[in-house]
ZADO-1210 file (C-alpha; in nm, 4 decimals, padded with zeros to 6 digits):
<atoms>
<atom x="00.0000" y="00.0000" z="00.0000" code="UNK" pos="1"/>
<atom x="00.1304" y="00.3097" z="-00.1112" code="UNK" pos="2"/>
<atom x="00.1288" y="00.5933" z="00.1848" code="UNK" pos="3"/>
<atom x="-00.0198" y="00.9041" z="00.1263" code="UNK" pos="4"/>
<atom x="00.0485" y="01.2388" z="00.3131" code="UNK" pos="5"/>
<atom x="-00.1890" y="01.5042" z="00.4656" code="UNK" pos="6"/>
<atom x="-00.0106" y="01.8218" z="00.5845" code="UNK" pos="7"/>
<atom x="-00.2170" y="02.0081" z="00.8322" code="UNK" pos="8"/>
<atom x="-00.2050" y="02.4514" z="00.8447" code="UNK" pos="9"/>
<atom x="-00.3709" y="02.6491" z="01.0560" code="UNK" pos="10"/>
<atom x="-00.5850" y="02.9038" z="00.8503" code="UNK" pos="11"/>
<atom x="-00.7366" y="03.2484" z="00.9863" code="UNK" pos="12"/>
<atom x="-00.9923" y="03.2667" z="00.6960" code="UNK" pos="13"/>
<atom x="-01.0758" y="02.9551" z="00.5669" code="UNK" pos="14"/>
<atom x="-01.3105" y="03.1200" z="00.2472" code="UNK" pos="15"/>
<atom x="-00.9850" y="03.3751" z="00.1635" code="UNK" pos="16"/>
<atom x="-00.7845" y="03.0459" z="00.1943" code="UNK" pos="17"/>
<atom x="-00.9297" y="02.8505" z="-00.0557" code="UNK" pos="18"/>
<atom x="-00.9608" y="03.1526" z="-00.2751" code="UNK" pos="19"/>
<atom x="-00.5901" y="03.1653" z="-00.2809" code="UNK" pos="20"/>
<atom x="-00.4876" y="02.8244" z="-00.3270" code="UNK" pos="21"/>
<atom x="-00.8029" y="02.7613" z="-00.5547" code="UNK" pos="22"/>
<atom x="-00.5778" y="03.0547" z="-00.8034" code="UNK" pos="23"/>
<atom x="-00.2949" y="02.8461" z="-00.7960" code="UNK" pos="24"/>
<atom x="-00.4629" y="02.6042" z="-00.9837" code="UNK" pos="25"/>
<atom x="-00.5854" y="02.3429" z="-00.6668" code="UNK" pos="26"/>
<atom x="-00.9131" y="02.1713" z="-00.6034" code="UNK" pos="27"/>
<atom x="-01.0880" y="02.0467" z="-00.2799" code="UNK" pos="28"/>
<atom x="-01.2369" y="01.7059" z="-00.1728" code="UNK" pos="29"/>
<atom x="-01.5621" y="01.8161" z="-00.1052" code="UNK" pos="30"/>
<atom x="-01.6270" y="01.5397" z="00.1000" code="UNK" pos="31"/>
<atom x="-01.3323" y="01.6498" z="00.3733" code="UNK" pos="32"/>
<atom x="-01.4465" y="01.9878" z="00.3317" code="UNK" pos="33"/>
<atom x="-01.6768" y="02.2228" z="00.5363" code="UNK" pos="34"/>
<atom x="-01.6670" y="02.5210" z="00.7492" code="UNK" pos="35"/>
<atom x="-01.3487" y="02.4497" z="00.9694" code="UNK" pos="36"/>
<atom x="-01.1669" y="02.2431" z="00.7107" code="UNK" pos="37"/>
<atom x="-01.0509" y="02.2158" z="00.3479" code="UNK" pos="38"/>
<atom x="-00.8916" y="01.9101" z="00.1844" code="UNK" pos="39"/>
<atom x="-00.6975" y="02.0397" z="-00.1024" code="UNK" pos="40"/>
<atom x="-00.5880" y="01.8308" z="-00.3335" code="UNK" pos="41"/>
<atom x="-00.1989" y="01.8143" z="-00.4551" code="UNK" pos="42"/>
<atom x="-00.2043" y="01.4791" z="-00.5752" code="UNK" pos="43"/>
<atom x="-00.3609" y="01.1404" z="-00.5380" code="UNK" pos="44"/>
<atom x="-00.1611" y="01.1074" z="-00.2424" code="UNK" pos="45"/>
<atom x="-00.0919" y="01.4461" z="-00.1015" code="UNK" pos="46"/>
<atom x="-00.3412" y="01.6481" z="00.0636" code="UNK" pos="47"/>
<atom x="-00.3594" y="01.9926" z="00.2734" code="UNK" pos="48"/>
<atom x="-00.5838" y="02.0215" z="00.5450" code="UNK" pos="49"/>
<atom x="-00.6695" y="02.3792" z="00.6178" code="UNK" pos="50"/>
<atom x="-00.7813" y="02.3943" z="00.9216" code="UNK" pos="51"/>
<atom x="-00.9710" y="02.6937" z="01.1171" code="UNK" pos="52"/>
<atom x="-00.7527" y="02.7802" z="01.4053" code="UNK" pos="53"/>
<atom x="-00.9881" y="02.7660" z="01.6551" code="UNK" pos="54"/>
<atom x="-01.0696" y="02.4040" z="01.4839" code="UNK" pos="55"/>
<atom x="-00.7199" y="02.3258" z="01.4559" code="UNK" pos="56"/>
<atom x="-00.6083" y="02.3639" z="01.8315" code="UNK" pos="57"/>
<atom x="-00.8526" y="02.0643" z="01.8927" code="UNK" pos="58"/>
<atom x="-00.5763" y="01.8580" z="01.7739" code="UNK" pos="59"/>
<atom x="-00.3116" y="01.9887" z="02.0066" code="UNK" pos="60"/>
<atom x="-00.2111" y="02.1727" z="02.3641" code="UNK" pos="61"/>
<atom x="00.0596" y="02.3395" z="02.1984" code="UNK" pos="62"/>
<atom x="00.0710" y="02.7287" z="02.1040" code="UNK" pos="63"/>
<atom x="-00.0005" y="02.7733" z="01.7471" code="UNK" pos="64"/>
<atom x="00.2883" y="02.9985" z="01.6104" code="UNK" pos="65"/>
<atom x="00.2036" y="03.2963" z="01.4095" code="UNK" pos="66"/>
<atom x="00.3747" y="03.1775" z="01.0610" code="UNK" pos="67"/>
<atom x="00.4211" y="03.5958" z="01.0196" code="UNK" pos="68"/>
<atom x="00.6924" y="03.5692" z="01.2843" code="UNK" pos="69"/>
<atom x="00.8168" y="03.2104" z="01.3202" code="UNK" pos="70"/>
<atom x="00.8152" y="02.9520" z="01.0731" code="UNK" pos="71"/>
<atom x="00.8069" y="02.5623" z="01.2377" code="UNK" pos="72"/>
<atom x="00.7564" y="02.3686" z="00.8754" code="UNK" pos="73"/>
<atom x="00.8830" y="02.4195" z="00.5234" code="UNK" pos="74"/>
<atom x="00.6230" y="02.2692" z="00.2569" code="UNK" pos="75"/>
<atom x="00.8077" y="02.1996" z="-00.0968" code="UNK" pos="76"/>
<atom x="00.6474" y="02.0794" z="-00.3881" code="UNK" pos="77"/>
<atom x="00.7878" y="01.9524" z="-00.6944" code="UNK" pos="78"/>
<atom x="00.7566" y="02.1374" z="-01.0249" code="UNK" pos="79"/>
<atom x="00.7797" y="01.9958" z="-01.3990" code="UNK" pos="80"/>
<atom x="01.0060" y="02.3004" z="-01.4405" code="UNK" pos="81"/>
<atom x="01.1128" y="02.5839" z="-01.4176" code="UNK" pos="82"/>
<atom x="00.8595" y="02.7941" z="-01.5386" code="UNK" pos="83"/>
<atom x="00.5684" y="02.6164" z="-01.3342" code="UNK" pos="84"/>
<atom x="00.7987" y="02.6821" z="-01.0572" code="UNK" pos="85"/>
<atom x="00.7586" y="03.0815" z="-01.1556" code="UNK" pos="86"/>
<atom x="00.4044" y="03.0666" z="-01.2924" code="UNK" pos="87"/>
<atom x="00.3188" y="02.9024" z="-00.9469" code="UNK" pos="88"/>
<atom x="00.5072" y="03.1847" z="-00.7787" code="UNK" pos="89"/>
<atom x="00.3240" y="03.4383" z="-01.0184" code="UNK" pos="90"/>
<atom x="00.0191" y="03.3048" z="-00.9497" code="UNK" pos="91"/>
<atom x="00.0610" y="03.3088" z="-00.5470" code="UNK" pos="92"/>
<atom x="00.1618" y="03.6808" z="-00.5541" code="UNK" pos="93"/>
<atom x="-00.1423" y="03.8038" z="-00.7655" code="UNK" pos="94"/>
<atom x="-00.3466" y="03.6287" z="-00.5355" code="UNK" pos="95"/>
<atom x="-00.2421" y="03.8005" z="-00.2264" code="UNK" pos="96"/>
<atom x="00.0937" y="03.5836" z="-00.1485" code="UNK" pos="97"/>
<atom x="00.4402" y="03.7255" z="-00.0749" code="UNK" pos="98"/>
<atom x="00.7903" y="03.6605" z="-00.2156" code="UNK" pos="99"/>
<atom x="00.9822" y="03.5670" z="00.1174" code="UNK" pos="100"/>
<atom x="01.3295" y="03.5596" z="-00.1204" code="UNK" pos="101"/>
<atom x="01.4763" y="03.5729" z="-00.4116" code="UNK" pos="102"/>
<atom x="01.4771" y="03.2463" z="-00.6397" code="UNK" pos="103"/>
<atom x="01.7811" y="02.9867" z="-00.6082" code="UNK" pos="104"/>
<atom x="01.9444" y="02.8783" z="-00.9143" code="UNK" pos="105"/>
<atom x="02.2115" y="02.5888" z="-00.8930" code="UNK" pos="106"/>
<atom x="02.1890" y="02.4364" z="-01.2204" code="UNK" pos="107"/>
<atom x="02.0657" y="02.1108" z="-01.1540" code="UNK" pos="108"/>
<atom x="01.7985" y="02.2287" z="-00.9208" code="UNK" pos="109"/>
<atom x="01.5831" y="02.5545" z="-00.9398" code="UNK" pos="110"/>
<atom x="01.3514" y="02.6409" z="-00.6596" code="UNK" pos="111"/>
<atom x="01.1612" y="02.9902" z="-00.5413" code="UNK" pos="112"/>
<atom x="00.9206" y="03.0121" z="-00.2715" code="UNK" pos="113"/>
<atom x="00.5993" y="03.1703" z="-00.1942" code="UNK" pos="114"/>
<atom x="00.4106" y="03.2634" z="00.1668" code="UNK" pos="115"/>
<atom x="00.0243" y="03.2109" z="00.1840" code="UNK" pos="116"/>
<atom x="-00.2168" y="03.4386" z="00.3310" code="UNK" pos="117"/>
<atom x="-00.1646" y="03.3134" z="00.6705" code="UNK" pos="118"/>
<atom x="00.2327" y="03.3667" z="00.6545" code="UNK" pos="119"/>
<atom x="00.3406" y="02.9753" z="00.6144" code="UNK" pos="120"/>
<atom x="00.6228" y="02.9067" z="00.3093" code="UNK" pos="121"/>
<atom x="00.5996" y="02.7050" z="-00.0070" code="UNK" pos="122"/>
<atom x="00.8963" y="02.6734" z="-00.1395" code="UNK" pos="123"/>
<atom x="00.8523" y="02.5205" z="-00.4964" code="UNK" pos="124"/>
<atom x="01.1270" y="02.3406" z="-00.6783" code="UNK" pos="125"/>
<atom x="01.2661" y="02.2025" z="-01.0036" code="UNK" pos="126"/>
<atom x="01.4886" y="01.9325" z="-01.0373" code="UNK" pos="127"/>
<atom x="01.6822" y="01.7793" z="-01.3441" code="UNK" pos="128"/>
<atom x="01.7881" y="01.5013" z="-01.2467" code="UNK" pos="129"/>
<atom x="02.0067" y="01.4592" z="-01.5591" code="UNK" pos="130"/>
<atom x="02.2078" y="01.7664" z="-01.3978" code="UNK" pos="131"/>
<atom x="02.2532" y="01.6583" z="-01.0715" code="UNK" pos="132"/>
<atom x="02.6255" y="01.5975" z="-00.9604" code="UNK" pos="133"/>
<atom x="02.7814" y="01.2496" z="-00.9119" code="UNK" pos="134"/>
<atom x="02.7952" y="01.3550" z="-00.5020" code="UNK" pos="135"/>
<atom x="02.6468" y="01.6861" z="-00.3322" code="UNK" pos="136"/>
</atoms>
């Protein structure tokens, strides 16, 4: 059985959320989704939970962190190439994302990042793997 992965975030505005993501090209699992939560879809075996706060401290007695401030998890996602890795990017910033740095280019692997609405980082990333070096 192959695993599959569901990364859970914190949202302030769960409608604004989807919004966002929903311009970056993703779709929901209506059947995961309602007024606390949102199951977007990455792939058949990745999925994002966006959770209400107030919904998502049910699931733990620790402090949230305000992804603004401090960051406690990096989400990366593979790209085709390059320019879905910018188009993505593109696409995050006319929806009301920021650009938390400038993109990386080391041949082999190109990445840039974007930060949602509530302040956590997707970094994005291209990979070819026909470039990569013997040993990093």
């Amino acid at each position: 059985m192959s695993r599959q992965i569901f990364v859970n975030l914190p949202v302030r505005d769960l409608p604004r959320t989807k919004e966002f993501f929903a311009a970056l090209g993703f779709e929901y699992n209506a059947q995961f989704t309602n007024e606390q939560a949102a199951c977007m879809v990455v792939s058949n075996d990745i999925y994002v939970m966006l959770l209400v706060e107030e919904f998502f401290k049910t699931f733990t007695a620790k402090k949230l962190v305000d992804a603004h401030s401090a960051t406690e998890v990096l989400v990366c996602l593979s790209c085709d190439s390059r320019s879905e890795v910018d188009a993505l990017v593109a696409k995050a910033v006319a929806a009301g994302g920021k650009i938390p740095r400038p993109p990386q280019d080391y041949g082999f692997m190109y990445g840039h990042a974007f930060e949602d609405l509530d302040g956590h980082i997707w970094e994005l990333a291209y990979m070819d793997m026909s470039q990569v070096p013997p040993q990093l």
